[in-house]
C-alpha positions in Angstrom: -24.0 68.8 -14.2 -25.9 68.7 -17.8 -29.1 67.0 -17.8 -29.6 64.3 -20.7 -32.6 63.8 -22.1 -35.5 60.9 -23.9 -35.5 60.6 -27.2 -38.8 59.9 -29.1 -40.9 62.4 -26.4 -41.0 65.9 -25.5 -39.5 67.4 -22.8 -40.1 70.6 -21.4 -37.0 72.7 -20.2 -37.8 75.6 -17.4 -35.5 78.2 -16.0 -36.2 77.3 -12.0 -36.7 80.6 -10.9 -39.5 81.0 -13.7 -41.5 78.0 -12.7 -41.2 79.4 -9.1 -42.0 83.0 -9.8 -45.3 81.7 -11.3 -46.0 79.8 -7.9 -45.4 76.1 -9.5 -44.9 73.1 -7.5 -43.1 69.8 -8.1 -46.5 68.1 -6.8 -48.7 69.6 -9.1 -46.9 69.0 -12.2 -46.1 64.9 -10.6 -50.0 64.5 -10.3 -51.3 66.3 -13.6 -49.1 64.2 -15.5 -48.1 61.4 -13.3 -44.5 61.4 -13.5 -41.4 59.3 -11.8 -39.2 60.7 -9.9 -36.9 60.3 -13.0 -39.2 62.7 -14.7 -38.9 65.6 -13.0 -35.6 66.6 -12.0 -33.5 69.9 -11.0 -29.7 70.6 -11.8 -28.7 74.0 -11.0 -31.0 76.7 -12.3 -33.3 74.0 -14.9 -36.1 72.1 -14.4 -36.3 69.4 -17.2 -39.8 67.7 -17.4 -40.2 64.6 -19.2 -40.5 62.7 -21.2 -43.8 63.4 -21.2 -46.0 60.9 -23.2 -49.3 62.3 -22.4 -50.2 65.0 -25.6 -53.1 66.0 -24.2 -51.3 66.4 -20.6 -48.4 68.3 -22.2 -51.2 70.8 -24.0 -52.4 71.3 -20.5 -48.9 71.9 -18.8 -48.0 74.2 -21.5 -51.1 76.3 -21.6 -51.1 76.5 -17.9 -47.3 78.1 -18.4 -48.8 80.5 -20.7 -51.7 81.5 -18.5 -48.9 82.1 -15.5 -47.2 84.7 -17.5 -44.4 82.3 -18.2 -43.3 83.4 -21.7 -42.5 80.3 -24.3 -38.4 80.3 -24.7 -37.5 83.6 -22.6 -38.7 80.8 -19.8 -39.5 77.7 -21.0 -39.1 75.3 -24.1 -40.1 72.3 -25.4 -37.6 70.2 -26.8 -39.5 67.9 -29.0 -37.7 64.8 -28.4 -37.3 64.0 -32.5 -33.8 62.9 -32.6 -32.2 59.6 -33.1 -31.8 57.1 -30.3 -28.1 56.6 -30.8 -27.5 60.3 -30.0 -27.1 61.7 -26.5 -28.4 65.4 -25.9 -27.5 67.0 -23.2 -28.6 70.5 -21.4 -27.4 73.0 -19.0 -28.2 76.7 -17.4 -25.9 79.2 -17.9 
């Protein structure tokens, strides 16, 4: 099922098995940024994180990626969120 997401903040799409690999949990990101449960969700083989409203927390999250050995768009990406509010995005693994 394709996850739809915010406009107007960043989200931050991860292949599942990435985030895992690098030893991630669900917990960690929920407390560093203080997400809902609406926030952090799971279809299939993506993790989509967000919106996240917090700049200086999204700097952190991404940099802490980075450091993991996560590689910026072979295993995440940030979709920026700068799209009109009358149009629905949608995304899914393949």
């Amino acid at each position: 099922m394709p996850l739809t997401l915010t406009s107007g903040a960043p989200t931050l799409l991860v292949r599942k098995e990435a985030f895992e690999r690098a030893g991630f949990t669900r917990t960690q990101i929920d407390t560093s940024l203080n997400l809902t449960d609406d926030e952090f969700r799971v279809e299939g083989e993506l993790i989509a994180i967000g919106p996240i409203y917090n700049d200086e927390g999204l700097g952190i999250l991404l940099e802490a990626f980075e450091t993991s050995g996560l590689r910026h768009f072979d295993d995440f990406f940030e979709m920026t969120g700068n799209w009109p509010e009358w149009l629905s995005v949608y995304f899914m693994a393949r």
